[in-house]
C-alpha positions, 0 to 999 in steps of 0.5 A: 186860611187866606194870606192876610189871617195867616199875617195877623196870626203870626204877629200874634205869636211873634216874640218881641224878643228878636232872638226868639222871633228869629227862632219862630221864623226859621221853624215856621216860616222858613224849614216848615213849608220846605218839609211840608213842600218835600212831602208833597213830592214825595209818593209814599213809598218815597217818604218811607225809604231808607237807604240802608238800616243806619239811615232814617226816611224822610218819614222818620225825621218828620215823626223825629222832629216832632217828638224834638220840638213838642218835647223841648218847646212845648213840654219843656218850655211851655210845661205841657205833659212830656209823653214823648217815645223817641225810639218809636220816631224812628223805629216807624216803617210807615207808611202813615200818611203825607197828610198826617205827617205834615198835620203832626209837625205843622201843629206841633211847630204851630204849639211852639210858637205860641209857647216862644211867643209868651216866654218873658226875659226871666223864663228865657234865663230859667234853667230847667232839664230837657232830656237830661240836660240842664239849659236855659230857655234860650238854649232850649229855643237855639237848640230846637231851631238848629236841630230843625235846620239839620234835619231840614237838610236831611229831608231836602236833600233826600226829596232831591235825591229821590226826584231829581228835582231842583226844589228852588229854595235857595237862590243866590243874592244877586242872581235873577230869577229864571225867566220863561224860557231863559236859565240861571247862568251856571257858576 
């Protein structure tokens, strides 16, 4: 899908609510192509290792957001069938492969979208139980993206953990791009 195509996807499925768009840009825009781009670093041995049992892979915390966002925005919000088996998120030793990970979330947080993008002011104040809790639209929306971020992070400094890489998602405000052959000043 070329630039343009992704453009007028997106205002299609771009809320005219500015809080709930905030929430469709930080998952689709924003955290999805940093996980998407950490799994493209990553070989698969790297996506399913865990530094000891009480911590998760990279592949885990994929299948775990799926399951997050599909459960909360789109069964939950959205009203399709909740099928969810969160345990199975994490028990997943892998390795299912990079292309079916990144399909899995990319699709799901896609879904989601479009669910956020039709919700209208009343569905948004409705509350509904979403895993046994009982919220509002718009806390079920702010809890999927800052969920998101949290396991975002995880993932992102995993990738840099595991490849010594600086992944270049972050530059601060009044810092120059690197240049052919020059170096951000260090601070």
């Amino acid at each position: 899908m070329d630039r343009g195509s992704k453009r007028a996807m997106a205002a299609k499925t771009r809320s005219p609510n500015p809080l709930i768009a905030k929430a469709q840009h930080v998952l689709a825009r924003v955290y999805l192509p940093r996980i998407e781009s950490c799994l493209a670093e990553l070989s698969p041995a790297q996506i399913w290792w865990r530094p000891n049992e009480a911590c998760n892979s990279v592949g885990n915390l994929v299948l775990h957001l799926t399951g997050n966002v599909r459960q909360w925005i789109v069964s939950g919000l959205g009203g399709a069938r909740d099928n969810r088996r969160r345990e199975r998120e994490f028990s997943e030793r892998g390795p299912l492969p990079r292309r079916e990970l990144a399909g899995r979330i990319g699709r799901t947080v896609e879904q989601a979208c479009r669910v956020l993008a039709r919700l209208t002011t009343e569905d948004l104040n409705r509350v509904r139980t979403i895993q046994k809790f009982q919220v509002n639209g718009l806390e079920a929306a702010f809890h999927v993206a800052e969920h998101f971020s949290h396991h975002a992070g995880q993932i992102i400094l995993m990738t840099k953990m595991l490849t010594g890489k600086d992944l270049k998602f972050t530059r601060l405000p009044g810092v120059a791009k690197e240049k052919k052959g020059r170096k951000l000043p260090a601070l």
